[in-house]
N, C-alpha and C positions, 0 to 999 in steps of 0.2 A: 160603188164598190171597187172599181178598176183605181179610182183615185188614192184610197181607204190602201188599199194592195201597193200602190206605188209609193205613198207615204211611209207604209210600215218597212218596207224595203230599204229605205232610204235611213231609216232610223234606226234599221239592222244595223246597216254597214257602219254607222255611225260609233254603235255600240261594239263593236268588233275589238276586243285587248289585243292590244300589240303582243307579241312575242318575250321571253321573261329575258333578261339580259343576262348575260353568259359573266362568270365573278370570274374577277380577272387581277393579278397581281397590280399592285400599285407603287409609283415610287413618286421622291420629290425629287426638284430640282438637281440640289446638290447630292441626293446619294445618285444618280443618271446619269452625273458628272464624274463621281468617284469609280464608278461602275464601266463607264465605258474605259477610262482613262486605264484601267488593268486588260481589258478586253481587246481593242481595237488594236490591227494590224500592224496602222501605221507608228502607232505607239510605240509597241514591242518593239517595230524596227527600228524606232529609232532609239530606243532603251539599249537596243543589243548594235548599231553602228558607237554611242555613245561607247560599249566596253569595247568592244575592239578596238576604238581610236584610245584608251587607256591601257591596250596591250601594245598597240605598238609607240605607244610612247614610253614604254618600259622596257621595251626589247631596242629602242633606239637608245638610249641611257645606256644601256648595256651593252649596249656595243664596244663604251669605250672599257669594258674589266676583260680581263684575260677570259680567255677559254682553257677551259682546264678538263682534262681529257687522261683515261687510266685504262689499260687492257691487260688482261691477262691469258695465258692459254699452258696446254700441258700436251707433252709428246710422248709418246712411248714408242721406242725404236725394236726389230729385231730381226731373225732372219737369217739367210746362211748368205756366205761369201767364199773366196776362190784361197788356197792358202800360196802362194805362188813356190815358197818353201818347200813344202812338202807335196805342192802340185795335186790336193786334196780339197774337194767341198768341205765345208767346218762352217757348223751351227754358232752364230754368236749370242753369245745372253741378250737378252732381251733389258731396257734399259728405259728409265723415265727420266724426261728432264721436263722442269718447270720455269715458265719465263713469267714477266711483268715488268710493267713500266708507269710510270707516272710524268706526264705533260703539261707545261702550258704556253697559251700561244697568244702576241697581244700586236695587234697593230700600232704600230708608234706614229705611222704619218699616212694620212691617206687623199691628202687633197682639199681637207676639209668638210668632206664628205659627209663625215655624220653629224659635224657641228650644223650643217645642212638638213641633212634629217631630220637632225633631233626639231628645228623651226618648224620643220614640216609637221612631224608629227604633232607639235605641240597647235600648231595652226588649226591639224586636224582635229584635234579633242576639244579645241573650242567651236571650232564648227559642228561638230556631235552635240559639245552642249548646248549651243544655240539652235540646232536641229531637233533636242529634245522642247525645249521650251516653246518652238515653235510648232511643233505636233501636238503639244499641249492645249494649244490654245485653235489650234485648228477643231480639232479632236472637241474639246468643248463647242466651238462654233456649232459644229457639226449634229453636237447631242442637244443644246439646246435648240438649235432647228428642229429636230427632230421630237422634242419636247412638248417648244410652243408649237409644234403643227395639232400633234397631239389634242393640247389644249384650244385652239382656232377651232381644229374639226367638232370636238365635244359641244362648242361655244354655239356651231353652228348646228348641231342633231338639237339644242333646245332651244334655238331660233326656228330649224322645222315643227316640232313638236309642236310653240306657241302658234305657228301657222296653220297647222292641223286644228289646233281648240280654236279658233279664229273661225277657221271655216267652217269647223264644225257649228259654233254659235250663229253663225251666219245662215248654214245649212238650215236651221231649226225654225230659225226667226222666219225665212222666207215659207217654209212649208206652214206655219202658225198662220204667216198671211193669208198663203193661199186657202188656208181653211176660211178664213174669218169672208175671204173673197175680196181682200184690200190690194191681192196681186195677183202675178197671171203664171203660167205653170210655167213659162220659160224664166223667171225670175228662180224659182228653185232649181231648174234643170241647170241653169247658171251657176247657181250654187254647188250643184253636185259636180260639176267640173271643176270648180276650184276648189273642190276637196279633194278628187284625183287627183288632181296638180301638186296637192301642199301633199299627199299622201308618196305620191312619188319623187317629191324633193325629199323625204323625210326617209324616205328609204334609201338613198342615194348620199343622203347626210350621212345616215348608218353604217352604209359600204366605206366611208371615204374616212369613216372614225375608226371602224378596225384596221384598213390598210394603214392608216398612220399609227396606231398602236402598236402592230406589229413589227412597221417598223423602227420604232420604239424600243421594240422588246431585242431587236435583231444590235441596237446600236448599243444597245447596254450592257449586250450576251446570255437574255434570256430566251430560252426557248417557246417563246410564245407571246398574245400581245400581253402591251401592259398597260395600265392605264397612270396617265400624268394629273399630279397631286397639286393642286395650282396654289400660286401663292395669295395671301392676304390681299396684297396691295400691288399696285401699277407701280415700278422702280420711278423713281424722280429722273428728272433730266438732269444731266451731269453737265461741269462746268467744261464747256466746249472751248473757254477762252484759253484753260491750263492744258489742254490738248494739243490745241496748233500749234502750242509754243515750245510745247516737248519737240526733244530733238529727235526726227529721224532713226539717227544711230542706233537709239536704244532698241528699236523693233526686232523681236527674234530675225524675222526675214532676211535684214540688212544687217545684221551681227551675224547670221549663217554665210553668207555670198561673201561679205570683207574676208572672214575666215577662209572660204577656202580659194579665196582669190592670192590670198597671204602663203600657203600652200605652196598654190600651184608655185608660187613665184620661188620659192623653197629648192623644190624640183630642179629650177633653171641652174642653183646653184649644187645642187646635188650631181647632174651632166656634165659640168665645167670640172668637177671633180676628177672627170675621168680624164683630165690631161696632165693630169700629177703623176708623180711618181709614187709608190707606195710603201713604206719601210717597217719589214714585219722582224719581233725578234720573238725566240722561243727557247726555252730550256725541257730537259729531261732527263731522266733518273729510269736505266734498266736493272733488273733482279733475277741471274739465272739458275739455277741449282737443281741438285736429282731428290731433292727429299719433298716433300706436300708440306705445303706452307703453313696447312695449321697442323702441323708435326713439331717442325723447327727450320730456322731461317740461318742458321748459326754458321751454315758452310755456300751462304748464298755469295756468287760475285755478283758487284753493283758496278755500272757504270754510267756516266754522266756525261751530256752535251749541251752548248749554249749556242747555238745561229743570228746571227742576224742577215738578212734577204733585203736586197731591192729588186723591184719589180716596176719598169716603163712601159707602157705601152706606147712605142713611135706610131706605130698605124696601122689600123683595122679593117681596113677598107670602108672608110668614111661612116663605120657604126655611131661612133662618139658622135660626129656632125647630125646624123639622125637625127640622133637622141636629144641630142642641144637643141634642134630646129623644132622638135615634136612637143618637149617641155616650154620653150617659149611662146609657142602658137598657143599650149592651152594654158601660160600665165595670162595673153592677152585677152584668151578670151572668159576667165574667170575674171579680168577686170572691168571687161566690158559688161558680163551679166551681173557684177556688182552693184555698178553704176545705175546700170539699168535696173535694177530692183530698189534703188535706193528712191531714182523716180517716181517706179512704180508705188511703189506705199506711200509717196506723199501724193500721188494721186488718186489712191485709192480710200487714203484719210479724208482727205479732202471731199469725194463724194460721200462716203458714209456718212463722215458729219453732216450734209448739205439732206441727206437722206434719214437721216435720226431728226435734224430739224425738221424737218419736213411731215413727216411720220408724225411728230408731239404735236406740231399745230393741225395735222386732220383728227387728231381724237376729239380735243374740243368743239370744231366742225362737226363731228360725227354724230358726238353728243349732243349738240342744240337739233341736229337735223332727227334723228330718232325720237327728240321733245315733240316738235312739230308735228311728225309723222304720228305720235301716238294721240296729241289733242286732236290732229285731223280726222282720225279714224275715229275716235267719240265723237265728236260732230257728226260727222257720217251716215253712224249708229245712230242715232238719235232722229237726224232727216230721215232716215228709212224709213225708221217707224212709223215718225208720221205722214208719212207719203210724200217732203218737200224733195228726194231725191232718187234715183232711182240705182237700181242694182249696179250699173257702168259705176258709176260715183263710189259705190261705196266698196266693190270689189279693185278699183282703181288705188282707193285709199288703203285697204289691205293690203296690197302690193308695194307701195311706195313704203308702209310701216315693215315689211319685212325684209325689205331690202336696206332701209337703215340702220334693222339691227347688223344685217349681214356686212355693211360696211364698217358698223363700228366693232364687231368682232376680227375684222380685217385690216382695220388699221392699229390696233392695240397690237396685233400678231407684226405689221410691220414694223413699229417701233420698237417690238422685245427684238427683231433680229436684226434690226440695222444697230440696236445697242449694243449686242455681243457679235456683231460685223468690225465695230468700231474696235472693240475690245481685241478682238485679234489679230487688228493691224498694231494698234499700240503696244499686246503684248502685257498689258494688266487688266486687273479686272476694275470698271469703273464706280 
């Protein structure tokens, strides 16, 4: 009877339902793509650097139009005064007068200065735009990691799951023997611990699929997790030969850095500026009269001036020197970290390629070794039964089959991210 009680026990726990699984938003690839791309910080920043480097490339253009400039104001006088005549205080009428003027004011030579600028700024709006394009592609990096984890983890909660019905038929089998008396009760107590085992991978698969859902949900800008819609098919391996031979150049990275190394170098001519001299001319038109101007203008005097100004600075106590020294150090050094990023992507191409090959040839690896693993464990099954093996063998072989599935859900996961790793150094999609 104590046996009878241990068994049924055993066939409780077995019977035990899982927990109902919590309905949870879902998305595909490309709307997780489209969704984070509105959402994510880095984005936005680099959306709104983008307009700014288009405001001040329009405020540098503008530099070279006049400024044009209009005031107006109105007085009313009154009050007493001394009569020296009459050696009497006298009240004088009170009196309004109205003024205006209309300006404009244009640098005609300033050193070069803004034609300086304007390279600059123009340097800098393409650095935004290659700022954006490279956020772009980070930014997807990013969500499709966050995606395939998604998908990895799910891959891996029904690799627990298959482990659990595994052990559980394993569980059964062994308690069947020991009824029949063809095995010994440590043959099921062995069992019952690699049901604990596969039960507490399985829950642990569970924790590790909402944390990746959430954070899912967090990279897309949903309030909660979500779950990833996976696709049909394994993407193909892309032509790695038309890769290599892509130039460099084109990489957002290294078309961000050349820009703002272009810039800086802008700058140097911007400081050199300031040992010019500077030649401003300006006209104006005043309007003064006692009546309110939308009354009538008809008794208003007008008067006119035209200037021209030069303006030297001999010396400032070495501020200009500064400024020249400050703008060259950091032209050298945006050409230094140019260079040096131009490196970097081709060494970074370079391993991802080596790491995308890499990744494709352990799928098929993965997949013969899972083949192996799965006829092993039918053999297995089979010696149990009829007593040619024993419990080590055949729990040994369960092991080995669910660690090949865990491999080949892990190397599929490396090859989607070394693919769109590859993709962000190059800067398209492959």
């Amino acid at each position: 009877m104590r046996r009878d009680l241990v068994v049924g026990t055993l066939l409780g726990t077995l019977l035990a339902a899982p927990a109902a699984a919590q309905q949870i938003a879902e998305v595909t690839l490309q709307e997780a793509v489209q969704r984070a791309l509105q959402v994510q910080p880095a984005m936005v920043q680099a959306r709104g650097d983008q307009s700014n480097a288009g405001a001040s490339m329009r405020a540098s253009i503008g530099s070279y139009l006049p400024t044009i400039s209009t005031s107006g104001s109105s007085q009313r006088n009154g009050g007493t005064r001394f009569n020296s005549n009459t050696g009497q205080i006298v009240t004088a009428p009170a009196s309004t007068s109205f003024n205006g003027g209309l300006s404009a004011n244009i640098e005609l030579f300033d050193g070069f200065r803004r034609l300086a600028d304007v390279r600059s700024s123009h340097a800098t709006q393409n650095a935004a735009e290659a700022g954006v394009g490279n956020q772009l592609f980070q930014v997807t990096l990013q969500t499709k990691q966050a995606f395939y984890n998604a998908l990895a983890t799910s891959d891996l909660v029904r690799v627990a799951e298959s482990q659990v019905t595994r052990a559980q038929q394993q569980l059964r089998i062994s308690i069947d023997k020991l009824h029949a008396g063809s095995a010994t009760r440590s043959d099921s107590l062995r069992s019952l611990v690699d049901y604990g085992n596969a039960r507490i991978a399985l829950l642990q698969a569970q924790a590790n699929l909402a944390t990746a859902q959430a954070n899912l949900g967090r990279q897309i800008g949903v309030d909660g997790p979500v779950r990833a819609v996976p696709d049909t098919a394994l993407p193909a391996f892309p032509d790695t030969t038309a890769l290599r031979q892509s130039r460099i150049d084109n990489a957002p990275q290294v078309q961000q850095a050349d820009a703002q190394a272009r810039a800086a170098g802008a700058q140097v001519a911007v400081s050199r500026a300031q040992y010019w001299p500077s030649l401003t001319a300006s006209v104006g038109n005043s309007y003064t009269g006692s009546e309110a101007p939308w009354s009538s203008t008809s008794n208003y005097l007008s008067g006119w001036s035209v200037r021209f100004s030069v303006s030297w600075t001999l010396f400032n106590g070495f501020s200009r020197e500064k400024s020249l020294r400050s703008a060259a150090v950091a032209r050298d050094v945006a050409d230094a970290k140019a260079a040096d990023t131009r490196r970097q992507v081709s060494a970074q191409l370079t391993q991802q390629l080596a790491a995308l090959a890499t990744a494709y040839e352990k799928i098929g690896i993965a997949q013969t070794n899972l083949a192996a693993a799965t006829e092993d464990l039918r053999v297995q099954n089979e010696r149990y039964r009829v007593g040619a093996a024993t419990i080590l063998d055949l729990l040994t072989s369960q092991s080995a089959l669910t660690t090949a599935e865990q491999n080949l859900v892990q190397v599929r996961f490396d090859y989607l991210i070394a693919r769109a790793q590859v993709e962000a150094v190059v800067g398209r999609t492959l």
